[in-house]
C-alpha positions in Angstrom: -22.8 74.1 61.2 -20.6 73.2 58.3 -24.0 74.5 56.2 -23.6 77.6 57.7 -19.9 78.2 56.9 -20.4 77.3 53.4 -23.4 79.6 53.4 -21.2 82.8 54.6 -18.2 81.9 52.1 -20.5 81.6 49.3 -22.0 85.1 50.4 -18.7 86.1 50.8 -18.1 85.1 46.7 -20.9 86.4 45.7 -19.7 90.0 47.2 -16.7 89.4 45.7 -18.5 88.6 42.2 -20.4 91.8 42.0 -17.2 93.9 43.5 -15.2 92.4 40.7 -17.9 93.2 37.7 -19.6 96.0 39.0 -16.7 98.3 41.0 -18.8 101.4 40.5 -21.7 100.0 42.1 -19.5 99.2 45.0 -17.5 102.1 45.4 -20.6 104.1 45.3 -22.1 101.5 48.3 -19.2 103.0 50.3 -18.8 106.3 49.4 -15.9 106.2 47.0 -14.7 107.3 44.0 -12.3 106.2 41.3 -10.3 109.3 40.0 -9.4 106.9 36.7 -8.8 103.2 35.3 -6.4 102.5 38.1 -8.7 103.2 41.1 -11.4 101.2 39.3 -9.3 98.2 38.9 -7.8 98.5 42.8 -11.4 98.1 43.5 -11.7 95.1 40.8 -8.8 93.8 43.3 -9.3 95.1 46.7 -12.6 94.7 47.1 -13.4 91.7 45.0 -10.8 89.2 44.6 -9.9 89.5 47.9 -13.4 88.1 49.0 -13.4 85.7 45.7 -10.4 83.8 46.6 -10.8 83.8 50.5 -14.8 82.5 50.3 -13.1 80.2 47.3 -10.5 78.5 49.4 -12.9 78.0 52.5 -15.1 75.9 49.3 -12.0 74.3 48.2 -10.5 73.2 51.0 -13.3 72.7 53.7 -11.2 72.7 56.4 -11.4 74.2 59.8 -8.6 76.1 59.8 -10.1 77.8 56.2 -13.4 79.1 58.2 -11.4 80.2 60.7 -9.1 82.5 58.5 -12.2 83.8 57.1 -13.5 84.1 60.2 -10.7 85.9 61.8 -10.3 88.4 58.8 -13.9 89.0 59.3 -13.4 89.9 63.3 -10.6 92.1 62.0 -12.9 93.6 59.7 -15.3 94.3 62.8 -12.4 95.8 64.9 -11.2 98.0 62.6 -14.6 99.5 61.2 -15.7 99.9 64.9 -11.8 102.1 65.4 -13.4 103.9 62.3 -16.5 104.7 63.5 -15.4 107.0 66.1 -12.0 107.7 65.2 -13.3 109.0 61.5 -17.0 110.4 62.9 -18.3 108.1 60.3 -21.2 106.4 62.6 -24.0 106.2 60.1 -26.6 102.8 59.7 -24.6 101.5 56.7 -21.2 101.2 58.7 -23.3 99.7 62.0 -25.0 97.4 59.7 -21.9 96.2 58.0 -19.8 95.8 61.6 -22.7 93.4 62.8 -22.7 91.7 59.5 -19.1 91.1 59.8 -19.4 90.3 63.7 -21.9 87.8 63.1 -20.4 86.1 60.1 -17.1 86.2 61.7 -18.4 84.5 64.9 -19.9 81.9 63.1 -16.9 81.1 61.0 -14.8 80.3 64.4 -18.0 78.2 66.1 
């Protein structure tokens, strides 16, 4: 099991990676825009260091309590994107595939 958690925070710095190099790529992945330099780089931060330095500290620290923060801001993720869903009529595949994404990896963190 230990495998698997490593697996997901690894996957979880690689997202962070690409978020961090390639912001446009991401925002465009889901369906923002940057109205100048300062949006780009919230994204840089928000959306990739975020993931870099949570995935990094379950690596670093390979403790239980690591996975599980992961883990639990993954649930969170899943509860609030699933509040989204209907409260912003956003209920398209992408959001669906990401909330079972984050369900699953989140559920597998706390195991």
């Amino acid at each position: 099991m230990l495998l698997t958690k490593l697996l997901i925070a690894l996957a979880t710095i690689g997202f962070g990676v690409w978020a961090a190099l390639a912001p446009h790529k991401i925002l465009q992945l889901v369906g923002l825009v940057a109205q100048d330099g300062r949006g780009v780089s919230e994204a840089r931060v928000a959306l990739g260091a975020i993931y870099i330095g949570a995935g990094g500290a379950c690596l670093w620290l390979q403790v239980p309590a690591a996975f599980a923060v992961l883990g639990l801001a993954y649930l969170a993720m899943t509860v609030v994107r699933l509040l989204a869903i209907f409260k912003d009529r956003a209920s398209d595949r992408s959001n669906w595939a990401s909330l079972v994404l984050e369900a699953v990896m989140g559920a597998l963190l706390l195991i």
